[in-house]
Residue, then its C-alpha position, 0 to 999 in steps of 0.5 A: x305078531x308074537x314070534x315062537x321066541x317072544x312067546x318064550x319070554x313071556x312064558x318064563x316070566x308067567x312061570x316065576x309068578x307061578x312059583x312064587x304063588x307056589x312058594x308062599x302058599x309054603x309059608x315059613x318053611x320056605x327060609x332059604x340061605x341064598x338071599x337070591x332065592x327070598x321071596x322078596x328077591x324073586x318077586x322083585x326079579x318078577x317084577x322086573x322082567x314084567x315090566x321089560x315085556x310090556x315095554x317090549x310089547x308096546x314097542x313090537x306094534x309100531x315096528x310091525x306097522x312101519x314093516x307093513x307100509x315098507x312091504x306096501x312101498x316095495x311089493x308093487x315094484x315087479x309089476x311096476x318094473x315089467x310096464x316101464x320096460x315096454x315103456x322105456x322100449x317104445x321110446x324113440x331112438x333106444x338102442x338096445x344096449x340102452x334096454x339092457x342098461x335098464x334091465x340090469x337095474x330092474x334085475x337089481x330091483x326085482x333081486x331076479x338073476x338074468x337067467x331067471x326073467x321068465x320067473x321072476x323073484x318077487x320082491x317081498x321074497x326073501x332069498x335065502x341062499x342071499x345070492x341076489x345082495x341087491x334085495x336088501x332094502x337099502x340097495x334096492x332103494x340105491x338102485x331105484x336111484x340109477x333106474x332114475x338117472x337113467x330115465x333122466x338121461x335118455x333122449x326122447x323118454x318123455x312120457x305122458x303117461x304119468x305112471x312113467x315120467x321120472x317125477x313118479x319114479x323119483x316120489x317112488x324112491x322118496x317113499x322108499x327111503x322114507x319107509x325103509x328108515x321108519x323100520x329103523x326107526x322103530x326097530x332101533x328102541x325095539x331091538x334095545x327094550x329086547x336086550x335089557x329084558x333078555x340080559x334080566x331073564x338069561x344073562x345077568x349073574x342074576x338072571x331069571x331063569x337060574x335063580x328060578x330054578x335055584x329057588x326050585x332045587x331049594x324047595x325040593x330039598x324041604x318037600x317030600x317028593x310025593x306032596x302035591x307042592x312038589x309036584x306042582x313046582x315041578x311043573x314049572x318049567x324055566x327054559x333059556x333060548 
């Protein structure tokens, strides 16, 4: 569930603790004039930004749940869509331009060209080239609601197949709606808790990464090169993404 990104993140937090482990292991020689630098102030930052992740943390599997039961909603609609165009066909009295009515919607649902029916996009497939706009969540769900004013104003298309009938297709819609907002939902405190804890490790005047680093080019100038302590900061790595 960790993304390269996050796993970044986390990675200059544990490093601050490393330096600051590193850092007071140097006693009283480490007596910068940079109050930014005091090992107070880079433990305080430390336990900041800790603090931070884990909100982020505890707010990621709530996200990446409502993701998994949209993409439960969403997958089975190709599959679903193939089986109700025979359906909606082997009604009495649709013409064919009625068919081609219902296709262009189950295109739009399917985010498939019309040259491309043979080989259809599966719906949990993101397109990259963004060439099909209606696989959006949102306009998908907009065009599940033609696919029903459509079967609504068909004359003849009652089913008794239950699979068919527009009360499924409209619950259909209802449980696409209902997911696509709980992402929302969930992504919205995410998606905050990710810039607080981005603006304390990158951005701030203050930021952790710089003031790591500063503290690190300040020890470096009171240990000898070749000493075990200056190799070990060395190590200790602060990247911005």
């Amino acid at each position: 569930m960790a993304s390269s990104s996050e796993t970044g993140n986390a990675k200059n937090i544990a490093n601050l603790n490393l330096l600051i482990g590193n850092i007071s292991a140097l006693g009283s020689i480490y007596k910068p004039g940079n109050s930014k630098i005091e090992l107070t102030n880079l433990q305080n930052l430390y336990n900041k930004a800790l603090a931070q992740q884990e909100n982020v943390n505890s707010l990621l599997a709530p996200y990446a749940l409502a993701v998994d039961d949209r993409e439960a909603v969403f997958k089975p609609l190709s599959r679903d869509l193939s089986r109700l165009r025979k359906a909606y066909k082997a009604t009495e009295g649709v013409t064919a331009q009625q068919l081609e009515d219902l296709m262009t919607i189950i295109r739009k649902l399917k985010g498939a060209r019309k040259t491309k029916l043979i080989a259809p996009t599966e719906p949990d497939q993101a397109d990259a080239s963004h060439s099909v706009s209606q696989l959006s969540y949102d306009q998908r769900t907009n065009n599940m609601d033609a696919l029903i004013s459509l079967l609504q104003n068909t004359p003849n298309y009652n089913p008794n197949e239950k699979e068919y009938q527009v009360a499924t297709y409209q619950d259909k819609k209802n449980r696409m709606l209902a997911t696509t907002q709980a992402v929302a939902d969930t992504f919205i405190p995410l998606n905050n808790a990710r810039s607080l804890r981005n603006a304390t490790l990158y951005q701030a005047e203050e930021n952790l990464v710089d003031v790591a680093n500063t503290a690190k080019d300040y020890a470096f100038t009171i240990l000898d090169s070749d000493s075990a302590q200056y190799k070990a900061i060395a190590r200790i790595k602060f990247k911005k993404r």
